[in-house]
C-alpha positions in Angstrom: 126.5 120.2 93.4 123.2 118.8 95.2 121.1 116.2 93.7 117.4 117.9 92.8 115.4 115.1 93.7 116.7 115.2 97.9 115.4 118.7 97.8 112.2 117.8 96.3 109.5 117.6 97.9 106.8 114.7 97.5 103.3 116.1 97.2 101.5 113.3 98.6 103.7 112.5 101.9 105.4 115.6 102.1 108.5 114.5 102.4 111.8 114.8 100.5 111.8 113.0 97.3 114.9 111.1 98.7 112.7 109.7 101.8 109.6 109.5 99.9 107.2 106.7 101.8 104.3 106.5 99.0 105.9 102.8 97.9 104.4 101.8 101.3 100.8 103.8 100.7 98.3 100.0 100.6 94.3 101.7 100.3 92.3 100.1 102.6 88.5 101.3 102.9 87.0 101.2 106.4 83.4 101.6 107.3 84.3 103.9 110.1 85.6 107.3 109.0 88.2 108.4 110.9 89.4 111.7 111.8 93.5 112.4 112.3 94.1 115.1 114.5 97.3 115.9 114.5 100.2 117.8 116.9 102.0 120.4 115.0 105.1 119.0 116.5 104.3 115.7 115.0 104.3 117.3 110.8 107.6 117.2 110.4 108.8 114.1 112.6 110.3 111.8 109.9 109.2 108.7 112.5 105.4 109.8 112.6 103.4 107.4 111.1 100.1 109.9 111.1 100.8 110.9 107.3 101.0 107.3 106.2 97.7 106.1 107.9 96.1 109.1 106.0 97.5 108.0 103.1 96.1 104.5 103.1 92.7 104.7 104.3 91.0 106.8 101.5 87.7 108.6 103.2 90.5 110.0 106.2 90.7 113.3 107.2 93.8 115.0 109.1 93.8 118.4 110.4 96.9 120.0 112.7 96.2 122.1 115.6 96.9 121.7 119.1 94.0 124.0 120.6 91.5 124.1 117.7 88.9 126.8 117.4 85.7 126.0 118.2 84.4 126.5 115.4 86.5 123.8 113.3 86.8 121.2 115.7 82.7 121.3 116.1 82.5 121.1 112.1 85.0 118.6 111.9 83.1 116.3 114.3 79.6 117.4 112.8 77.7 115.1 110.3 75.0 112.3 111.2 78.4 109.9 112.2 79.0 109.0 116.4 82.2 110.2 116.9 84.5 108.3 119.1 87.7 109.1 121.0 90.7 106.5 120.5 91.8 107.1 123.8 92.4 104.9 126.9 90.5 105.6 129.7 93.0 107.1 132.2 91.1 107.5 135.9 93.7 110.8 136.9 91.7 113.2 134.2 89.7 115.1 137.6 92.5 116.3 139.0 93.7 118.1 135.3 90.5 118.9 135.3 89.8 117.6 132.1 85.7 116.4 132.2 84.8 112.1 132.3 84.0 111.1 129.2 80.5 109.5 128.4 80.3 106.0 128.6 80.8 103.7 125.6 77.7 101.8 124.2 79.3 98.3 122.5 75.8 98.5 120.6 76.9 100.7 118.5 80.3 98.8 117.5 77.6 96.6 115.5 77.3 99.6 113.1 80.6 100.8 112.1 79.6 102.4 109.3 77.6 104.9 111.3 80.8 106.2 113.6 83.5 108.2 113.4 87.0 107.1 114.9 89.1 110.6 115.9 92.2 109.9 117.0 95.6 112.5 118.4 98.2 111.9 116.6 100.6 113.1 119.3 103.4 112.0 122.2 101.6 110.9 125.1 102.3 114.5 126.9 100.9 116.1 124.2 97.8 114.3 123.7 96.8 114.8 127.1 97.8 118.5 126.8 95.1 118.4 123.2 92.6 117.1 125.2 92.7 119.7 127.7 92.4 121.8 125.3 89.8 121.0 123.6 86.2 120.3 125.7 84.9 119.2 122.9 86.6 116.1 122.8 86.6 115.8 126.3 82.7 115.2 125.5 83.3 111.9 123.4 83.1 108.3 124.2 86.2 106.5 124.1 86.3 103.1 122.3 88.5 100.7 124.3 90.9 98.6 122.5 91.2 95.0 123.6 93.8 92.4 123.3 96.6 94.6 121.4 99.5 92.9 120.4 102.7 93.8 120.6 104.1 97.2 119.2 106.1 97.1 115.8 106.9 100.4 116.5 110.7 99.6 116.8 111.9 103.5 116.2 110.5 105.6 118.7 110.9 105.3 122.1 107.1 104.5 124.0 105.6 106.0 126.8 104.5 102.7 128.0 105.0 98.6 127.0 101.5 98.3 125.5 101.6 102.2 123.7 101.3 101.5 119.8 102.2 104.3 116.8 99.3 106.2 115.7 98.9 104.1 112.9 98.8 100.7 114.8 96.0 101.6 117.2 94.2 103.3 114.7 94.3 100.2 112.6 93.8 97.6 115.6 90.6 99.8 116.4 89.1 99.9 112.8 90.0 95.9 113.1 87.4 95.6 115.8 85.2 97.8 115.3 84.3 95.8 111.4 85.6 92.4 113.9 87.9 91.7 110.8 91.5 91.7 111.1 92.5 90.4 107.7 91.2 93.3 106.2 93.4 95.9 107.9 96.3 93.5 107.8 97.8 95.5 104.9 98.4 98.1 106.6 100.2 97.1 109.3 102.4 95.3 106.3 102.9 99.3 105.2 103.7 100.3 108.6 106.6 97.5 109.0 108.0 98.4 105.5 108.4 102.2 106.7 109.7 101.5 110.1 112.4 99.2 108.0 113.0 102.2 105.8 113.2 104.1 108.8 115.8 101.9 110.5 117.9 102.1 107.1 118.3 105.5 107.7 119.8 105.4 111.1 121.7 103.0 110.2 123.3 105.1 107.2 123.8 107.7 109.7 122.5 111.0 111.3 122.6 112.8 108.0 120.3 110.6 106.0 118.2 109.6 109.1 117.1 113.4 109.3 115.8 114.1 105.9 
């Protein structure tokens, strides 16, 4: 007979009680509010680290959708916050005819608490495929991140050496925005402890790394 608790299913993470990453959740309040929009292809990924990083920062949203109406993506960037795109600036946009975004101001980096970070939660194909998708965030700023370390991202094969998880650059770029890198530390401690349970799984074998 199964065991119950591996077809449970958590409330908070949404995974299988068996797999359950809440011992990792560490709250961390930013002054930015941030803004998790999310692939559908990424919901069920057991490596996506989306669902964590809403988890630990408190005054997140996350909404799933790869072409979002109009209507929701314009409420979901309304309000008297800037909202910024984490995004790198990548000069071959024209010719996918996806719009230049607006310049970025560093003035208003001196006022985090007045912005709001939106970030695609998505493989690099796909979150260029969002963005052509969506003109509205085609019409943000981009906030450029500077002097990244190195990925701990150690379970998911990148696009590129310097591409982190979702929950890395979104932390890195809450880090500078509020120039204090202490603060977010724990939650780069929470990302390292899931990519460890993560590993485990693997390492258990196919059956257990898939639930």
């Amino acid at each position: 007979m199964s065991n119950p608790s591996k077809r449970a299913v958590c409330a908070a993470c949404l995974r299988p009680q068996a797999t359950c990453i809440c011992r990792w959740v560490a709250p961390v309040a930013s002054a930015a509010e941030v803004l998790i929009l999310q692939h559908p292809m990424e919901v069920a990924n057991a490596k996506n680290s989306a669902r964590l990083l809403h988890l630990c920062l408190p005054d997140s949203r996350l909404a799933v959708g790869e072409s979002f109406d109009a209507g929701q993506l314009d409420t979901l960037l309304a309000g008297p916050r800037r909202s910024l795109l984490l995004y790198p600036d990548t000069p071959g946009d024209a010719s996918l005819g996806i719009a230049p975004a607006p310049p970025f101001d560093p003035a208003w980096a001196r006022q985090p608490g007045t912005l709001r970070l939106v970030v695609l939660d998505a493989t690099w194909r796909k979150s260029r495929k969002m963005l052509y998708l969506n003109p509205a965030l085609q019409r943000l700023p981009r906030l450029p991140l500077r002097d990244m370390p190195a990925s701990h991202y150690l379970i998911r094969k990148a696009h590129a050496p310097d591409q982190l998880s979702t929950l890395e650059a979104t932390t890195y770029a809450l880090a500078q925005l509020e120039n204090d890198g202490n603060k977010f530390a724990p939650l780069i401690a929470a990302f390292d402890g899931f990519v460890a349970q993560q590993q485990g799984y693997v390492q258990a074998g196919p059956a257990q790394a898939a639930r």
